[in-house]
C-alpha positions as CSV (number, residue, x, y, z in Angstrom):
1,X,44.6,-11.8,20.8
2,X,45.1,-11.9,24.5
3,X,45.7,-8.6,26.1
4,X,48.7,-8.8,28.5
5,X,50.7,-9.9,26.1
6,X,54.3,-8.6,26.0
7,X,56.2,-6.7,22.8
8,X,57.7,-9.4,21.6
9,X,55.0,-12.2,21.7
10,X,52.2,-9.6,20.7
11,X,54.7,-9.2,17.3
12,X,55.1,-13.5,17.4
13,X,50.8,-13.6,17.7
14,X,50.8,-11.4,14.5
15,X,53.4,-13.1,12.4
16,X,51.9,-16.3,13.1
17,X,48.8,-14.9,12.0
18,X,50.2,-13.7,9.2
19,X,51.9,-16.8,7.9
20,X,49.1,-19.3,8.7
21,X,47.0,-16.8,6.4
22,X,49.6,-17.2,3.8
23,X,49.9,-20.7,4.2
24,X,46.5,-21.8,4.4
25,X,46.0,-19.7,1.3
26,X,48.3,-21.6,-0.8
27,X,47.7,-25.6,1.0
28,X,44.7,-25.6,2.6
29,X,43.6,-26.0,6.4
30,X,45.7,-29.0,6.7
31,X,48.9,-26.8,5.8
32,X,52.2,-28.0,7.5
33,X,52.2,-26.1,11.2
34,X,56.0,-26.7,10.7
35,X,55.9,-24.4,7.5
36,X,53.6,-21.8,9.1
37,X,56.3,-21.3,12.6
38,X,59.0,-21.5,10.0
39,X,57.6,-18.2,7.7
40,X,56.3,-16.2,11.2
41,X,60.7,-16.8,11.8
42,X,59.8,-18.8,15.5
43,X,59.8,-22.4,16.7
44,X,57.3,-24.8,16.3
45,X,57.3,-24.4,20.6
46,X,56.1,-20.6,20.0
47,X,53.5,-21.5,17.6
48,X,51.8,-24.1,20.4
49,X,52.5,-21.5,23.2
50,X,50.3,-19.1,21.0
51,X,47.6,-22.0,19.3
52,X,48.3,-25.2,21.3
53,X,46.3,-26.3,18.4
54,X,45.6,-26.0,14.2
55,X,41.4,-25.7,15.3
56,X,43.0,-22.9,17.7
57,X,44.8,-21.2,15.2
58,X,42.1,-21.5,12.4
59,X,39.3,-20.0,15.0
60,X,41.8,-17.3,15.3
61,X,42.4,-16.5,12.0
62,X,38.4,-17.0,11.3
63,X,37.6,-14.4,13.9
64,X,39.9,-12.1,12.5
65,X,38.5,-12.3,9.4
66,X,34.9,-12.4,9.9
67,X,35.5,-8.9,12.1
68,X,37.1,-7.5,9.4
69,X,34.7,-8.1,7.3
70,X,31.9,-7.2,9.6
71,X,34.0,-3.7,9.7
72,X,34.0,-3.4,6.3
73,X,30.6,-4.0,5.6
74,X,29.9,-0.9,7.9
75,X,32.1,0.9,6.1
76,X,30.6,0.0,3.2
77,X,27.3,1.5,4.5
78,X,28.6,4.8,3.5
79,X,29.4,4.0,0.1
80,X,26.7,6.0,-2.3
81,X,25.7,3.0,-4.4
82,X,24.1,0.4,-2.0
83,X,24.6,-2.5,-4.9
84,X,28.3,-1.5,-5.4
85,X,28.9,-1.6,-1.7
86,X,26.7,-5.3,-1.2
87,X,28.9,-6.5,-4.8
88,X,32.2,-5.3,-3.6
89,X,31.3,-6.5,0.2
90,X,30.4,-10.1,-1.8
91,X,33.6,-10.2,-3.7
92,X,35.5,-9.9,-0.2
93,X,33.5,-12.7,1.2
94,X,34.2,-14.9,-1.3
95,X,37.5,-14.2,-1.9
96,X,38.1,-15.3,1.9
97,X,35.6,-18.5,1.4
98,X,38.4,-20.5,-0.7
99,X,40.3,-19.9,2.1
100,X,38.7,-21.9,4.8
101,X,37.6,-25.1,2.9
102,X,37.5,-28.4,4.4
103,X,37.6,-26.7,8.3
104,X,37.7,-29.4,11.2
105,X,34.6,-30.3,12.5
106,X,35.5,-29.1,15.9
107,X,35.5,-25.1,14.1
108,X,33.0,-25.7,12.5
109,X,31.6,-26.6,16.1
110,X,32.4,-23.7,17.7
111,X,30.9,-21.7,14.6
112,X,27.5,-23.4,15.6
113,X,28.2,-22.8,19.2
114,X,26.5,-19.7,20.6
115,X,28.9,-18.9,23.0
116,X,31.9,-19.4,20.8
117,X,33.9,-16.1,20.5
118,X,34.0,-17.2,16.9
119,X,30.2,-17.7,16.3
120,X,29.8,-14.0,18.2
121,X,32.4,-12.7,15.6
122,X,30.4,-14.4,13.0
123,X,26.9,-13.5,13.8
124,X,28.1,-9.8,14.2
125,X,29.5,-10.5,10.2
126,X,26.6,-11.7,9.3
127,X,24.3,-8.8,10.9
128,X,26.8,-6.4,9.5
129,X,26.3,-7.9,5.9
130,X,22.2,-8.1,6.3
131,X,22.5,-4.2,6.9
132,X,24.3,-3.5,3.5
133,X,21.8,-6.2,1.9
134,X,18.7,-4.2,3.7
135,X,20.0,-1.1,2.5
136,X,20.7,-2.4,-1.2
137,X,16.6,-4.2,-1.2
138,X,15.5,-0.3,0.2
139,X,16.9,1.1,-2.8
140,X,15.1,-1.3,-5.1
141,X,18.7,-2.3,-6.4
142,X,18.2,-6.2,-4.9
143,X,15.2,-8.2,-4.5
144,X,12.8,-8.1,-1.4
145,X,13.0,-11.6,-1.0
146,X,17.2,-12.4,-0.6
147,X,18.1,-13.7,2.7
148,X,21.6,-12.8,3.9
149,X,22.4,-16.6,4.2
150,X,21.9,-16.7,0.7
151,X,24.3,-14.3,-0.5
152,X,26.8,-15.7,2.1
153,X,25.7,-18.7,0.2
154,X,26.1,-17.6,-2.7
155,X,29.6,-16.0,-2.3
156,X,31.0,-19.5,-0.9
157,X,29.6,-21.2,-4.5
158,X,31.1,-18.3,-6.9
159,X,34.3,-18.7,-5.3
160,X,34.2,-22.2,-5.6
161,X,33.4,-22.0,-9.0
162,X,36.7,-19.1,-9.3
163,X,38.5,-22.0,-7.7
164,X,37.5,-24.6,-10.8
165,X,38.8,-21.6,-13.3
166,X,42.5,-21.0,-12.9
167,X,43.3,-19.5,-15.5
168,X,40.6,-16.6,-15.4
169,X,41.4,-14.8,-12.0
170,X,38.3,-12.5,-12.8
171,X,36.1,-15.5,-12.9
172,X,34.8,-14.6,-8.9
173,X,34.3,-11.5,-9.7
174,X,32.5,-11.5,-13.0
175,X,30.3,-14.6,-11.5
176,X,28.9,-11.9,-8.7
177,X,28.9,-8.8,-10.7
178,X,26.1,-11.5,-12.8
179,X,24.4,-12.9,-9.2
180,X,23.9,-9.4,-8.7
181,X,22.2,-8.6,-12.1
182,X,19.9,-11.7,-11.3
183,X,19.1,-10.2,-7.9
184,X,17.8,-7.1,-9.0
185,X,14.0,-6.5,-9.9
């Protein structure tokens, strides 16, 4: 979020936030940009004044998320079970997978992009994860020979498969807590 910004328009940024995370939640990327001003309480014209575009507003929301997520993995690192923390670390990444399916080529751009702000919010996920992962393998409780990007991978193909299983919410959950037995020695 910009800096300068005043009171008010900080407090607009964050309920836009907020109701694109909601909405895209329940539609999809392609939610209505309509609907998403309409549940932050502001015009359309305030939505484009903060994200003069939906690839703007989803790079937002992306970055916000993979820094959360890179500050919970290092929170995590405290945790006394290094498998716990990597599974519950998992179950957070895949929960925000379903999220962000079907993203426009031009975010997923800027994710390949090295000098996005969104790849440099992503890598630093990524190396956040890697050190819970490294920690988990030191321990013996995960296999030498997992790569980060394939638990990321992983994570995005359980919560696909939660996604295919309404009516079990647990489904993402339980298909990680068994991933993880797999991983193990």
């Amino acid at each position: 979020m910009p800096e300068a910004l005043r009171a008010d328009a900080r407090h607009n940024h964050d309920q836009l936030l907020t109701a694109a995370r909601a909405a895209f939640a329940e539609h999809g990327t392609e939610a209505s940009l309509r609907d998403i001003a309409r549940r932050a309480g502001v015009g359309i014209g305030t939505l484009y004044r903060h994200f003069p575009t939906r690839e703007a507003l989803l790079q937002a929301l992306m970055r916000d998320r993979f820094d959360a997520l890179g500050r919970r993995a290092a929170g995590l690192l405290a945790e006394p079970s290094p498998r716990d923390a990597l599974l519950t670390w998992l179950a957070e990444v895949a929960a925000g997978s379903a999220t962000y399916r079907g993203l426009p080529e031009s975010v997923m751009a800027a994710l390949r992009d090295e000098s996005s702000e969104l790849h440099a919010s992503c890598a630093a996920m990524r190396a956040a994860g890697s050190r819970l992962l490294e920690r988990a393998q030191a321990q013996g409780a995960v296999r030498a020979d997992i790569t980060t990007e394939e638990l990321l991978a992983l994570a995005a193909g359980v919560a696909w498969a939660g996604e295919q299983s309404p009516g079990h919410p647990q489904m993402a959950q339980r298909l990680l807590s068994l991933a993880m037995t797999g991983l193990a020695h």
